[in-house]
N, CA, C and O atoms as CSV, one atom per row, in Angstrom:
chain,resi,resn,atom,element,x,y,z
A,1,UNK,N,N,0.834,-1.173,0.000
A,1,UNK,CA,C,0.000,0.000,0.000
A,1,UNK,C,C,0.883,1.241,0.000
A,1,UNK,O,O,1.746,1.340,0.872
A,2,UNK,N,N,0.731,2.181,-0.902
A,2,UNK,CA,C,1.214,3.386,-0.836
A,2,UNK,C,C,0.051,4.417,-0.666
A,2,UNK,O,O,-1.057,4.346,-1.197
A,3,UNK,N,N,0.488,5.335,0.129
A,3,UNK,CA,C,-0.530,6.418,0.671
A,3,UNK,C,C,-1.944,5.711,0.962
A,3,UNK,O,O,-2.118,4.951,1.915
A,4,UNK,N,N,-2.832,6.018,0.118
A,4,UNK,CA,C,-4.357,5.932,0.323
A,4,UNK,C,C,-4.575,4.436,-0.942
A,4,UNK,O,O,-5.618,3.783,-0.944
A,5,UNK,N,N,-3.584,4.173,-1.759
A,5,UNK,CA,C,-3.887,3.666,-2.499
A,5,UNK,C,C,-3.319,2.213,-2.401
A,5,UNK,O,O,-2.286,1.890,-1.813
A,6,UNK,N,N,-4.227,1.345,-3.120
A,6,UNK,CA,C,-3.928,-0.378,-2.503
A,6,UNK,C,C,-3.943,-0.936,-4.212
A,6,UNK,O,O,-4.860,-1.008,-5.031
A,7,UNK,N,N,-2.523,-1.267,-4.288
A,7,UNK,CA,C,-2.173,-1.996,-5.599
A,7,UNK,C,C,-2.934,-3.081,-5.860
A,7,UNK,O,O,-2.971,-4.094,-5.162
A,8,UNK,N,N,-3.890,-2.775,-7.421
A,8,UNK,CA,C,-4.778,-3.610,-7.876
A,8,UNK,C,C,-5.800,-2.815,-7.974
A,8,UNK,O,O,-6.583,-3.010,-8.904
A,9,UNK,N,N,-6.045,-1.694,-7.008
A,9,UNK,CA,C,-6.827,-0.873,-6.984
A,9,UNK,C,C,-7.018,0.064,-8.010
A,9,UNK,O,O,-7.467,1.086,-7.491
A,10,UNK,N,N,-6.885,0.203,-9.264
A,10,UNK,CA,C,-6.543,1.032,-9.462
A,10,UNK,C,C,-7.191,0.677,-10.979
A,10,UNK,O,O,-7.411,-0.443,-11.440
A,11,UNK,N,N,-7.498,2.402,-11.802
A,11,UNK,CA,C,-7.916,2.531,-13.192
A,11,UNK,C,C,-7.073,2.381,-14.018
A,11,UNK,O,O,-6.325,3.192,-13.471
A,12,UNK,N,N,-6.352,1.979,-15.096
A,12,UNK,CA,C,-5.683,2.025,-16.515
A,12,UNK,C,C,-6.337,3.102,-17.266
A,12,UNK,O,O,-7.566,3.158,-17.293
A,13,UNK,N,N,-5.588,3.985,-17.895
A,13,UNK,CA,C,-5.752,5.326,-18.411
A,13,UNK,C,C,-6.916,4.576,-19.693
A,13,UNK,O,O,-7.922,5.268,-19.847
A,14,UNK,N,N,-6.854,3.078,-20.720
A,14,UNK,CA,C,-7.876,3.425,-21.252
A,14,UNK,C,C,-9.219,2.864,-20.704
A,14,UNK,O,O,-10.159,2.710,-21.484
A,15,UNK,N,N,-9.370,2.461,-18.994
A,15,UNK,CA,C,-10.389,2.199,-17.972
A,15,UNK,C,C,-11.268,3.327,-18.241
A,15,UNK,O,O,-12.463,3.304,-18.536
A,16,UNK,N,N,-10.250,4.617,-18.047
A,16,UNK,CA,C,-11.096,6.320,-17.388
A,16,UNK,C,C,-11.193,6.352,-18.836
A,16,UNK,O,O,-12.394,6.349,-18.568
A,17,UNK,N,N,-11.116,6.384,-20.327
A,17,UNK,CA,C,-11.176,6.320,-21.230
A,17,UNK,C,C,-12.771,6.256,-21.885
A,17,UNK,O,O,-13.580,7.105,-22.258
A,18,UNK,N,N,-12.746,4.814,-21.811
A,18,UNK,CA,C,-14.028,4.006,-21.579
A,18,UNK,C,C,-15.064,4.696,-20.565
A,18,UNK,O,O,-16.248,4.869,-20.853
A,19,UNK,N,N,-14.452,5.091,-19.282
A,19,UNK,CA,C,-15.752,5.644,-18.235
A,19,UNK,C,C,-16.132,6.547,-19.147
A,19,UNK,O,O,-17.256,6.578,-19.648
A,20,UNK,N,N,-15.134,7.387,-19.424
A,20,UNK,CA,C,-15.597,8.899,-19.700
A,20,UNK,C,C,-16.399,8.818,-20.886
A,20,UNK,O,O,-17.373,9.571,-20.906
A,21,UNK,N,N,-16.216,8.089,-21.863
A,21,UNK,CA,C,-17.153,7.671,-22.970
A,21,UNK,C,C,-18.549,7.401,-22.673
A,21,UNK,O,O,-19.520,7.923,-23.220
A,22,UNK,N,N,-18.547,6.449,-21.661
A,22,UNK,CA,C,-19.903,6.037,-21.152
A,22,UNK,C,C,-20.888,6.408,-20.995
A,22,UNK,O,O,-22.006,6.076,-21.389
A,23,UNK,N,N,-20.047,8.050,-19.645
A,23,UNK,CA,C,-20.725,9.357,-19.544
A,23,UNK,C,C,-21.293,10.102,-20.640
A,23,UNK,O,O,-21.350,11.310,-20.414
A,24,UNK,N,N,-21.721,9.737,-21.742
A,24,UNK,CA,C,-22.047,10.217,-22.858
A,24,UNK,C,C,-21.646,11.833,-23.430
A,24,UNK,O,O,-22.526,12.471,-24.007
A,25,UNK,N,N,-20.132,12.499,-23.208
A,25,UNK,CA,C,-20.058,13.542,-23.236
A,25,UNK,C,C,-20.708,14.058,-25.050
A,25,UNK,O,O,-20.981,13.278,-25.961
A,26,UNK,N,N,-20.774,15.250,-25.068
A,26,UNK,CA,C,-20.828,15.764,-25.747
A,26,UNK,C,C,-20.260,16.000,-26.694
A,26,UNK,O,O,-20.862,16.688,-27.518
A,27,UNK,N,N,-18.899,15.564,-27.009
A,27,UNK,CA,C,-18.083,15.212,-27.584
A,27,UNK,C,C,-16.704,14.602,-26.758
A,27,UNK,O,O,-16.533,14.472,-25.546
A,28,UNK,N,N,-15.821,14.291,-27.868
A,28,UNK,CA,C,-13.859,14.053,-27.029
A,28,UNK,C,C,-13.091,13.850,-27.747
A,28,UNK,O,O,-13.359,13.625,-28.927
A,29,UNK,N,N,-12.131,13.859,-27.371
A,29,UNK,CA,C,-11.043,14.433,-28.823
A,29,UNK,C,C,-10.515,13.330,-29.690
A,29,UNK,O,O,-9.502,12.757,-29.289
A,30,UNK,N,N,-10.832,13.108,-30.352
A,30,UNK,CA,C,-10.093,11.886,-31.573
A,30,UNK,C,C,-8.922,10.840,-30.971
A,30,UNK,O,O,-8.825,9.626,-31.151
A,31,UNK,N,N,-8.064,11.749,-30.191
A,31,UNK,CA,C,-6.896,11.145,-30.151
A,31,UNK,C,C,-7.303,9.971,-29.044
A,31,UNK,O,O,-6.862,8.823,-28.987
A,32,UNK,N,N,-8.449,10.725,-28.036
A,32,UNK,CA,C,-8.860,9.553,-27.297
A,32,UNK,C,C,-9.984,7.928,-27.636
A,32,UNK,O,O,-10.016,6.744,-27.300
A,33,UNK,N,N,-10.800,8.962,-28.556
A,33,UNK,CA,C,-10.979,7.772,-29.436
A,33,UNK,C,C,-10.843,6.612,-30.009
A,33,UNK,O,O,-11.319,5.488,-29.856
A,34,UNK,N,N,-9.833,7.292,-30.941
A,34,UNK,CA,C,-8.526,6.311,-31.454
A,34,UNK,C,C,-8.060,4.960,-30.697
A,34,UNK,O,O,-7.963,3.759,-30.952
A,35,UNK,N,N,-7.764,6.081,-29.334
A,35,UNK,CA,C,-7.269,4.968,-28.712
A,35,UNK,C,C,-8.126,3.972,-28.337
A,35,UNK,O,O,-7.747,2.840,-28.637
A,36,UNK,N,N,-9.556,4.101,-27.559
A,36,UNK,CA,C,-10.277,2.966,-27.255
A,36,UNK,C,C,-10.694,1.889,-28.671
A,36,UNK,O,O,-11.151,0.752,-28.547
A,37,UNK,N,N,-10.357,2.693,-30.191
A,37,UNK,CA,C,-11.206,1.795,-30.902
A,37,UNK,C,C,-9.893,0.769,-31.304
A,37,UNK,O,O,-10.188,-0.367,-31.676
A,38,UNK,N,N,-8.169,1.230,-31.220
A,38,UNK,CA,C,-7.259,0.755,-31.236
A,38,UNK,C,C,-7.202,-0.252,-30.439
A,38,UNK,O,O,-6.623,-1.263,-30.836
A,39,UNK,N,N,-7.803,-0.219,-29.092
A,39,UNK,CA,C,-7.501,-1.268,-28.040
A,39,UNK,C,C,-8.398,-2.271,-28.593
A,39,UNK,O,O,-8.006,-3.438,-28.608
A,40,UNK,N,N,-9.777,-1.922,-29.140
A,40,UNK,CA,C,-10.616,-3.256,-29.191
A,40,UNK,C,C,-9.997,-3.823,-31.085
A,40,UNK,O,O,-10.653,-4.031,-32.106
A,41,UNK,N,N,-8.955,-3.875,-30.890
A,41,UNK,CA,C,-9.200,-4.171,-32.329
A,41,UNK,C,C,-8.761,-3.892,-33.808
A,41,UNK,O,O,-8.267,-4.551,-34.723
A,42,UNK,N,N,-9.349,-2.070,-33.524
A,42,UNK,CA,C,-9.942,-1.528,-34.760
A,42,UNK,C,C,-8.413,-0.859,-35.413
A,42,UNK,O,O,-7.345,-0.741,-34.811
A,43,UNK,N,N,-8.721,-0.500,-36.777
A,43,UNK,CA,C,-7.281,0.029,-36.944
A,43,UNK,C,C,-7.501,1.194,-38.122
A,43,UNK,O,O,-8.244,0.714,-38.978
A,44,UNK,N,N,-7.152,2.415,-38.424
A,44,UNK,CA,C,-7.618,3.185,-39.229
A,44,UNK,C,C,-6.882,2.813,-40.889
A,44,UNK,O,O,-5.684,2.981,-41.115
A,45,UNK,N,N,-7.626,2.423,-41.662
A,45,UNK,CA,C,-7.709,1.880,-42.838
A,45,UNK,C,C,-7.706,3.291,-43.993
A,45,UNK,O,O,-6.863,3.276,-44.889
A,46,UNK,N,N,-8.469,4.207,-43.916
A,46,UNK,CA,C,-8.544,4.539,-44.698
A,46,UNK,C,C,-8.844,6.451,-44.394
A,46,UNK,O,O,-9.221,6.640,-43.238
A,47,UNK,N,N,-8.740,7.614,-45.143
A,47,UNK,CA,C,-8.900,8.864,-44.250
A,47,UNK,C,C,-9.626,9.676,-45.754
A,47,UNK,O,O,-9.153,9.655,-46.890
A,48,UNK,N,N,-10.360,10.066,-45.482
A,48,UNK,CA,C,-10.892,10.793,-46.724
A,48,UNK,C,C,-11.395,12.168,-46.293
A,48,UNK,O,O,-12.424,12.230,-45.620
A,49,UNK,N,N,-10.761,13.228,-46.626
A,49,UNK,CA,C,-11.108,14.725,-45.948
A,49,UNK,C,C,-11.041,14.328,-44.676
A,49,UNK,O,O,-10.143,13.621,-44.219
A,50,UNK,N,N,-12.163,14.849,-43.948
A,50,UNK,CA,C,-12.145,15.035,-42.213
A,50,UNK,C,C,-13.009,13.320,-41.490
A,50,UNK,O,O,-13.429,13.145,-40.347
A,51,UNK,N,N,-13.015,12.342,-42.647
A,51,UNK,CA,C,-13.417,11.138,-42.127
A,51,UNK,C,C,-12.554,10.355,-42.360
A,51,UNK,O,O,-11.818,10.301,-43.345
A,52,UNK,N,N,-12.619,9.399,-41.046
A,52,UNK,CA,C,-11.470,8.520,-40.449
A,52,UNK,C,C,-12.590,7.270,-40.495
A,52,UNK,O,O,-13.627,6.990,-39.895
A,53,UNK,N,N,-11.570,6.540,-41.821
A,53,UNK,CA,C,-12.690,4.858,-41.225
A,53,UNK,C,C,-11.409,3.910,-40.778
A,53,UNK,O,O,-10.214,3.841,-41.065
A,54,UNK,N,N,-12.655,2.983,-39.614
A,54,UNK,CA,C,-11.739,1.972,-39.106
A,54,UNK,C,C,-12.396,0.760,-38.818
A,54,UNK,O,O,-13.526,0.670,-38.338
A,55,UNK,N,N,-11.633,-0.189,-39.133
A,55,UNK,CA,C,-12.497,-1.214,-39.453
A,55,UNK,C,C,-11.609,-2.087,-38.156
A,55,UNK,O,O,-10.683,-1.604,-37.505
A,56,UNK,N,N,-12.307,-3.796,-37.967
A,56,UNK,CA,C,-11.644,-4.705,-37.334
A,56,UNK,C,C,-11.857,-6.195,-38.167
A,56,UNK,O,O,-11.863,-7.306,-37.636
A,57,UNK,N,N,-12.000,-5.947,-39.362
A,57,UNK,CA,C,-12.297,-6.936,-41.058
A,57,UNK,C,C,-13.925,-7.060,-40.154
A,57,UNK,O,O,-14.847,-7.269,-40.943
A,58,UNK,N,N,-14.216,-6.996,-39.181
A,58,UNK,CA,C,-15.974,-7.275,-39.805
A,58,UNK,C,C,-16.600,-6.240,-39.854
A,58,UNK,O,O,-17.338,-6.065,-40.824
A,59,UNK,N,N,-16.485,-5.065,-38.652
A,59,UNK,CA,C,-17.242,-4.113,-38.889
A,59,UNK,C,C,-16.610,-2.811,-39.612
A,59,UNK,O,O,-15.457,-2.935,-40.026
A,60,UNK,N,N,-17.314,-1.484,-39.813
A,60,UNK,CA,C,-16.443,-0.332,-40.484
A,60,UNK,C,C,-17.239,0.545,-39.794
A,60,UNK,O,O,-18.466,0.451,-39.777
A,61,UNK,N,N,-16.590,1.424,-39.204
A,61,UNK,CA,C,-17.252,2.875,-39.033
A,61,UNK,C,C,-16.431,4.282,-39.263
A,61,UNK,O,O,-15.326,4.637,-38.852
A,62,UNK,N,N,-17.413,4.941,-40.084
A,62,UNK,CA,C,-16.767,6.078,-40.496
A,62,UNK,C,C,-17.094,7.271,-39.356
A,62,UNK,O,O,-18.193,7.636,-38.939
A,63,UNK,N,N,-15.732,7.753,-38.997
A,63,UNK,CA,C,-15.945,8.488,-37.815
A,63,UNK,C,C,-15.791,10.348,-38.406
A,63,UNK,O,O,-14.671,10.522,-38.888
A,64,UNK,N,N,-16.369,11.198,-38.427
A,64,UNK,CA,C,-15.991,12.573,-38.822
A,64,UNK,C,C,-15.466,13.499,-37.941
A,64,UNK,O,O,-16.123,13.855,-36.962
A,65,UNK,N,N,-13.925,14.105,-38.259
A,65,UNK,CA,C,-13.061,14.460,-36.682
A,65,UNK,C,C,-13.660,16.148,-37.547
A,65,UNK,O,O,-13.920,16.166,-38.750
A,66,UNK,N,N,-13.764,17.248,-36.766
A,66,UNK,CA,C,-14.035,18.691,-36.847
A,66,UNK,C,C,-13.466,18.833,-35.531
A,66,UNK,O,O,-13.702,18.156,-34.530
A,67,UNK,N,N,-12.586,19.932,-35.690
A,67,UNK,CA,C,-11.519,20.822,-34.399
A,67,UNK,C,C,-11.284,19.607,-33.526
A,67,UNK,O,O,-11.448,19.543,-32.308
A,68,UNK,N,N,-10.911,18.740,-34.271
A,68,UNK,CA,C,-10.153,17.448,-33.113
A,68,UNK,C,C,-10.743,16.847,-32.277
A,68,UNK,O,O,-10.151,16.015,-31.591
A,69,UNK,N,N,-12.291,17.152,-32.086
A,69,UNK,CA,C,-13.040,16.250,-31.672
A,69,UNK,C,C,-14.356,15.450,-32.330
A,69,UNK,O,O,-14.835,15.675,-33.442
A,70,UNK,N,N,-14.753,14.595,-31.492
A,70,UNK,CA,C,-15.882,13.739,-32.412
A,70,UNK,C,C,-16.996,13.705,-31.543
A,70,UNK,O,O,-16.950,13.353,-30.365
A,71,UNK,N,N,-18.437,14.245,-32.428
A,71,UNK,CA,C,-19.176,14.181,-31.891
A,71,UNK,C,C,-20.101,13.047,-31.127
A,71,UNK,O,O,-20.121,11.847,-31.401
A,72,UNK,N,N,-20.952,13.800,-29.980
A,72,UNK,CA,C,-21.581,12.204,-28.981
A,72,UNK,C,C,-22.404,11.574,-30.026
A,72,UNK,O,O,-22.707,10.435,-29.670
A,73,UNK,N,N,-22.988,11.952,-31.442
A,73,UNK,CA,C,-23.725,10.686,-32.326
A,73,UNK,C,C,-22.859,9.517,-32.892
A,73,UNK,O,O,-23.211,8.388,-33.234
A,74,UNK,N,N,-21.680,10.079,-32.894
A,74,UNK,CA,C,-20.983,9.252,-33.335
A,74,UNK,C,C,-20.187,8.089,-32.125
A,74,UNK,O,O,-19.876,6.922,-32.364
A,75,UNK,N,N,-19.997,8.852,-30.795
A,75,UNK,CA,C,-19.375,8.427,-29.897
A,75,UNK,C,C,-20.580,6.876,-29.430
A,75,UNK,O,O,-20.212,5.762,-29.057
A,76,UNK,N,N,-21.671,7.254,-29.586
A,76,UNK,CA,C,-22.788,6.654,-29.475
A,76,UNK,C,C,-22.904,5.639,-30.147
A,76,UNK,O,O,-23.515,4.646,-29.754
A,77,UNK,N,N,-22.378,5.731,-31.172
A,77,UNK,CA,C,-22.349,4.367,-32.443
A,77,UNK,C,C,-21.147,3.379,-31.716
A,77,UNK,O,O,-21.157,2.148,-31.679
A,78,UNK,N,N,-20.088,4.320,-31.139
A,78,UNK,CA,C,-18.790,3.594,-31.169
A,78,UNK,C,C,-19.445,2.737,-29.595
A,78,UNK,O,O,-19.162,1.576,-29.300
A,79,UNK,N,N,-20.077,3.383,-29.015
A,79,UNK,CA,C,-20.577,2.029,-27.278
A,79,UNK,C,C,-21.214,1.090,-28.071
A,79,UNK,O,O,-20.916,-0.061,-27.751
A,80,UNK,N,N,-22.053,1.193,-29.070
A,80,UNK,CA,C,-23.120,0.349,-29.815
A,80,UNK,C,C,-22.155,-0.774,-30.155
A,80,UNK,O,O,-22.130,-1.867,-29.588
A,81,UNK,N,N,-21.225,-0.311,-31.321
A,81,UNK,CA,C,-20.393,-1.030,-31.943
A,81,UNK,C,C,-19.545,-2.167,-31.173
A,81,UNK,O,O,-19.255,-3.335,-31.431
A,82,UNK,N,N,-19.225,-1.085,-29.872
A,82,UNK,CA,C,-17.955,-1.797,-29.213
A,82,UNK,C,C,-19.226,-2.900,-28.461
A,82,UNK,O,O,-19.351,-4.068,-28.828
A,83,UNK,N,N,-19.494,-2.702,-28.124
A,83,UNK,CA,C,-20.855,-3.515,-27.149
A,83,UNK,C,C,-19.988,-3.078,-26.020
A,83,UNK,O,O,-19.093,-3.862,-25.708
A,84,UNK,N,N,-20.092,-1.992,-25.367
A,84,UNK,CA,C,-19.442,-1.271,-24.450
A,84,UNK,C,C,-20.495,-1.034,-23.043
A,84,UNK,O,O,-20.023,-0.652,-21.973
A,85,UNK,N,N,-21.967,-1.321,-23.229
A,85,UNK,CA,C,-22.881,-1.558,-22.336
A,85,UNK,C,C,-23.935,-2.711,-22.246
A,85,UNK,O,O,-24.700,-3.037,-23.154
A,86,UNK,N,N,-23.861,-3.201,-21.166
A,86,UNK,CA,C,-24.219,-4.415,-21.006
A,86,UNK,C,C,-26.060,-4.535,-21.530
A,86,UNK,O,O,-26.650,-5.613,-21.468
């Protein structure tokens, strides 16, 4: 145990990732994105103007980045997709 905190205890940066997604924000920035659709899988295939598709060979979703973030309709597809709620 260090300080207040008990090893095992603890979030992995793409844990709070995932929470914060959950929370259905309003948008979040690509780069965090990326990363959760990177962890399950997914890998960016293809970039056309301001859309980013990424596939995992079965599914594809085309994601649209504006000022570096992505909006919650889309963030919404990506819990759907990921099966990110039970």
């Amino acid at each position: 145990m260090v300080g207040d905190t008990v090893y095992g205890d603890f979030m992995t940066k793409l844990d709070k990732l995932k929470e914060r997604l959950l929370r259905r924000p309003v948008d979040m920035r690509f780069e965090e994105v990326k990363t959760i659709l990177k962890n399950h899988g997914f890998e960016n295939v293809r970039t056309k103007g301001s859309h980013f598709f990424f596939t995992d060979n079965k599914n594809v979703i085309s994601i649209p980045v504006h000022n570096n973030t992505v909006k919650k309709t889309y963030l919404e597809k990506i819990i759907e997709l990921l099966n990110l709620e039970a």
